[in-house]
Structure formats: C-alpha cells, structure tokens
N, C-alpha and C positions, 0 to 999 in steps of 0.2 A: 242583349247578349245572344251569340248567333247559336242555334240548337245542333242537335246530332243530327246527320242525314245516314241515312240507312243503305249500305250499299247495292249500286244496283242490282247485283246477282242476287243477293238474300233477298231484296223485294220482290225481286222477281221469280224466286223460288218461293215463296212463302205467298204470293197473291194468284199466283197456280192450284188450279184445282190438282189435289189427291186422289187414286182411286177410289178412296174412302168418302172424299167429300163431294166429288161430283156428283151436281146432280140429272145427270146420263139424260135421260128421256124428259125430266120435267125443269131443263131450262129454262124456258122462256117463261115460268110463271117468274122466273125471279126479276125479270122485267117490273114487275111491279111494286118491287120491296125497294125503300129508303134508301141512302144514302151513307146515315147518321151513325154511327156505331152503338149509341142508346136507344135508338127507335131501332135497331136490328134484334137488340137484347128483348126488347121490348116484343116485336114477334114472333121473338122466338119462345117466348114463355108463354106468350099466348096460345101456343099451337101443342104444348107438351104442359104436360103433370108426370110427376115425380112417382114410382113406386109407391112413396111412402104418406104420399099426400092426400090420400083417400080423406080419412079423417080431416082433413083442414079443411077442403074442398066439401064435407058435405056429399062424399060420391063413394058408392060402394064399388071397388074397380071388377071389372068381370074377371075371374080366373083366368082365360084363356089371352086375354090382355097383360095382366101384370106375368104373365108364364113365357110369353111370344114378344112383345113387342120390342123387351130390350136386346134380342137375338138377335136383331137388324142390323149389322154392322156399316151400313154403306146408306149415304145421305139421299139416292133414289128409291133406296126401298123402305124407308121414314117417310117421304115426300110419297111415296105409293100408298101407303098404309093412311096418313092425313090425309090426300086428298079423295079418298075412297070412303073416309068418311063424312069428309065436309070438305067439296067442291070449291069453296068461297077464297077470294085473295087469300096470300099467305100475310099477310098486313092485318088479316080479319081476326081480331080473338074468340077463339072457338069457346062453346058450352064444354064441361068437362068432359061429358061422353062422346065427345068429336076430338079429344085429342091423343095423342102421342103420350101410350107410358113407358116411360123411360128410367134414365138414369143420371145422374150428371154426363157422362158422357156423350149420350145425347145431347141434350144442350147444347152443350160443347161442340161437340161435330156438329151442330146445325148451324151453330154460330159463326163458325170459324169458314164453314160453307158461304152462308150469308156475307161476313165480310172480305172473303176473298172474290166474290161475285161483284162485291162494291169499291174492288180495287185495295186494298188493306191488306197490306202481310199480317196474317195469322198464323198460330201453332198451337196446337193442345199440348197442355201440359197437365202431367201428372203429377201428386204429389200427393201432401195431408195439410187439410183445414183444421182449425181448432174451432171453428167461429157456428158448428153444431154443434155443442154442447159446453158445458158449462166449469166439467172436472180437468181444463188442463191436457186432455183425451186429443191427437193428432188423429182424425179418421180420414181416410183415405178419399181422394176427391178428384175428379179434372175440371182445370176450368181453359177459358179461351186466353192465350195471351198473343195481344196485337200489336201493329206499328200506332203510334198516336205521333203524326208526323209534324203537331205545333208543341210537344210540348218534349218533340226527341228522344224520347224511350220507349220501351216493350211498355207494354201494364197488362197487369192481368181482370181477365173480365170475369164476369159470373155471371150466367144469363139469368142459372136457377134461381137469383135472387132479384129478378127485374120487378116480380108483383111486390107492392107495398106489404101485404100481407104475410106474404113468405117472408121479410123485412121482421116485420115486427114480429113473427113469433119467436124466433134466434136473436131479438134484441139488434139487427144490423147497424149501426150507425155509420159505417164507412161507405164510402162509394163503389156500386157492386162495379164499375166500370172501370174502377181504379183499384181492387184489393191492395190492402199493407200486405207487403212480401214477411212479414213479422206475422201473419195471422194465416198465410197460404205459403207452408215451405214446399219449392219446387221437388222432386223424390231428393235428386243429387244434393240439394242443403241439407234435407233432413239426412242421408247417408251419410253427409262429409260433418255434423254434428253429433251424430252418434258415432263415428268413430273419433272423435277428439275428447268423448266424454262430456259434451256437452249436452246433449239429447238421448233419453233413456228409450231404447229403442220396444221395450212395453208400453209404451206411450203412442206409438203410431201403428195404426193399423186398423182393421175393420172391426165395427160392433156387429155381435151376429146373439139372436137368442142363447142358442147354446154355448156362448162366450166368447171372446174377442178372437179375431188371429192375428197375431204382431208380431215383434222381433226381425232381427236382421235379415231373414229370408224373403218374410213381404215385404219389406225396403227396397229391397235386392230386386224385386220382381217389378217396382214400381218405378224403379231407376230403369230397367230393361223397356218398360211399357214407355215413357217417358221419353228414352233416345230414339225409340221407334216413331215416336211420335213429331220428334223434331228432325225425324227424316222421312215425315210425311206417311208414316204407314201405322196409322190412325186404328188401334187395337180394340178389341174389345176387353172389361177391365177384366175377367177371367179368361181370358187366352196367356197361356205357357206355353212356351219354347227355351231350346239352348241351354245356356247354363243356370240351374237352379230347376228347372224345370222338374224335375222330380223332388216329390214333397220331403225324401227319406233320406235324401245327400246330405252328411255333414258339412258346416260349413267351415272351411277352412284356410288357411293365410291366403293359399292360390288365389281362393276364388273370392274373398275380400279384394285382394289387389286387381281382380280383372273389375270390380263394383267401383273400387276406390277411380279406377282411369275414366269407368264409364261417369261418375260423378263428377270428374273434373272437367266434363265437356256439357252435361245438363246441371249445369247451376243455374243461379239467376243469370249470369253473364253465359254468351254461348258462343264458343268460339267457331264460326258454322262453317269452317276448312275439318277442323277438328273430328268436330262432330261427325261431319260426313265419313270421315275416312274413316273412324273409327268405326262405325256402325257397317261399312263395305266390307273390309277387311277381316272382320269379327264372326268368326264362326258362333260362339258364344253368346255374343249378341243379335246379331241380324235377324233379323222374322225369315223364316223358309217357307217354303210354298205351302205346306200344310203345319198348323198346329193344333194345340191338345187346347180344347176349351170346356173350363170347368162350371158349364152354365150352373146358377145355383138352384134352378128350378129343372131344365131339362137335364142335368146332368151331363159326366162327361161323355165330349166326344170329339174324333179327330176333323175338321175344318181343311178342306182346301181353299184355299183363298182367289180371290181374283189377281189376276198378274197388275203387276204396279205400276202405274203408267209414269 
C-alpha cells in the first residue's frame, strides 16, 4: 500500500533551520550527529536534564543553572552553554554536571535542530501531556513532531523521554518516538475539546507549588505559542504577546472565535496554506519583534527578539 508523500514546499519548509533552531556558529559539530531519528532523541537527552530532575539524577542542580539555562531561547546559545562545559561530540552523553538545564522545550528545540540538520521536516508543537501524572491532570508540554517518510505521517517525538529511566519512573509504555496523540493533545485539540464540552479546561494546564494555572486562557496562550511554532518562530513557554496577552482581559465570544480559527489550523491535521496565512495576517496572533516574557525565576521582562530568518 503506497504511503503519504509530504509536499515539497512543507518539507522544504520544515527541514530549514528557524532562527530559533539554527545552530549559527556551532554547525559543523553537527557533522558528527546520526542520521536516525532515535539515536538523535537519544543525544539529545544525553546533553540535557530537565529542571525537575535533580532528584532522579542524584544531582543537586546549581541555582544559577536551574535560574539561567532555560532563558536560552535560540539552539546556538544551548549549543554555547554545552559545549563550554563539555567540549566532547554531541553524540557523547555527558555526566549531569556537564549538561543543559532546561525544559521540554529545550528538548524539543534541540531535537527538531538535530533532525532538521538530518534532513527531516520537523515542528514543535505545543500542547498538554497526561502521561506525567497519574489524576487524569493535561500539564502543559512540547514535544518534537517530525516527517517519518516510511510510514507517511507527522508522529510526535519526545526526546525528554529517551533515557530508560525517565521511562520508568512515569510508567512510559509507548514509543517516546511515536507518542499516542490520545496521551499528547496538540493546544488546538485540547481548545477545539473544550469548547464542544468535551474536555474540562481545569484539567489542562501548569502544576505550580502555589497551585495550578489552567482554564481557557492558558489554552489560549498555548494555542498562540503553538501556531507560532508551526510557523517556525520557536517561543519560549512564558513569552506573551497579542491577544490574551494581558493576564486581566475577560474572555469573551470575540476572542474565543479568533482561538476557535487559530485551532482549526493547529490540530493534529495542519493545513500549512492555512496556517501560514493566518499567522501573517493576524495582528492577534503573530509574534512582534518584542515581547513580554514571564521568566518564572528571573521575572518579567520585555525581550527583543532576533529577526526571523
């Protein structure tokens, strides 16, 4: 049975480095990275630990690490920060104190680096996992979703889940290479599920000590982060812009229906005329040259970005 082929223009947009993912000054180490889309995942998890992974690792992360590292928005100044610690191939899995602390994002943006440097239409996509915790709980997530050109569809990847270990402490049983789209809704599913009633939108959203933050508005911001994403301008996960952007705006029919259009183009299916235009067009939408980032450690602050290539 003959598979999907992927059109040229989308491969060809999607196997382009982003401002975001270029890795600027330190190309040619990627001379030396795999081919494989699992051996990609694979060093990319070697080179990064997670914020929250202290404890599982046996590593007390230094303050000035867990506060800084994930401010990096751009895959040269990830690639600066790792190789300043540990020189060694990017293929090489570092000791903990030689890597990258990040976030899923990271990940993600190194992965999507990596397989785009390996020829592979890649995208970040935004959305919420269930598959950290245990209550049913949608927390908010990115992971990498690629061309897989034998088996003719997107799949979405997980790097953060390449170690066995990280595996088994979440109970992983599925293929981190192939997430179920049942267990990783892209933003636009989980938004076009909550508004049909079918997904309780206190159900998705961030765990934070001082308690969750969810509802239609972080939806809303995740569906923005999302389109941005599949127009290649690769966010960091607390950057706000455009509409919603203020914490204190009612939400109302309007601005549901500019959510509802931007959902109908980041679903699992993506219609990439669509999508473009929409996010061109879209004062509302679009990332602008400067925006409001709500570091959760450094606090907020306004961000000029680099111009988009």
């Amino acid at each position: 049975m003959p598979t999907a082929r992927l059109a040229p223009d989308v491969a060809a947009y999607y196997t382009a480095q982003s401002t975001a993912s270029d890795p600027g000054a330190f190309a040619s180490r990627y001379d030396e990275l795999p081919r494989d889309s699992a051996q990609l995942a694979a060093a990319v998890r070697g080179l990064m630990i997670h914020r929250l992974e202290g404890e599982l690792f046996r590593y007390h992360i230094p303050e000035e690490r867990l506060h800084h590292d994930a401010e990096s928005r751009y895959a040269d100044e990830i690639l600066r920060i790792l190789l300043a610690r540990n020189d060694a191939p990017l293929t090489r899995r570092r000791w903990v104190a030689d890597r990258f602390v990040g976030i899923c994002r990271d990940f993600s943006l190194l992965f999507c680096s990596f397989l785009r440097h390996a020829g592979i239409p890649a995208r970040l996509r935004v959305g919420f996992a269930d598959y950290f915790g245990s209550d049913g709980f949608h927390g908010d997530h990115v992971v990498t979703e690629y061309w897989d050109e034998g088996r003719g569809r997107w799949l979405l990847g997980d790097a953060e889940l390449a170690d066995p270990a990280v595996r088994d402490v979440y109970g992983i049983a599925f293929d981190p290479l192939d997430v179920p789209r049942d267990r990783f809704l892209v933003a636009g599913e989980a938004w076009r599920r909550i508004r049909a009633g079918e997904l309780d939108a206190k159900r998705c959203g961030l765990q934070l000590p001082g308690g969750p933050m969810v509802g239609e508005w972080f939806v809303a911001g995740n569906v923005r982060l999302d389109l941005a994403a599949l127009n290649r301008a690769e966010m960091l996960q607390w950057d706000v812009w455009g509409l919603g952007a203020g914490s204190d705006e009612e939400m109302t029919g309007a601005i549901r229906a500019v959510y509802d259009e931007a959902a109908a183009v980041a679903g699992d299916e993506v219609p990439f005329e669509e999508a473009r235009l929409l996010f061109e067009r879209s004062d509302a939408l679009r990332v602008p040259p400067t925006v409001r980032s709500l570091a959760p450690f450094l606090g907020p602050r306004e961000v000029t970005l680099r111009p988009a290539r």
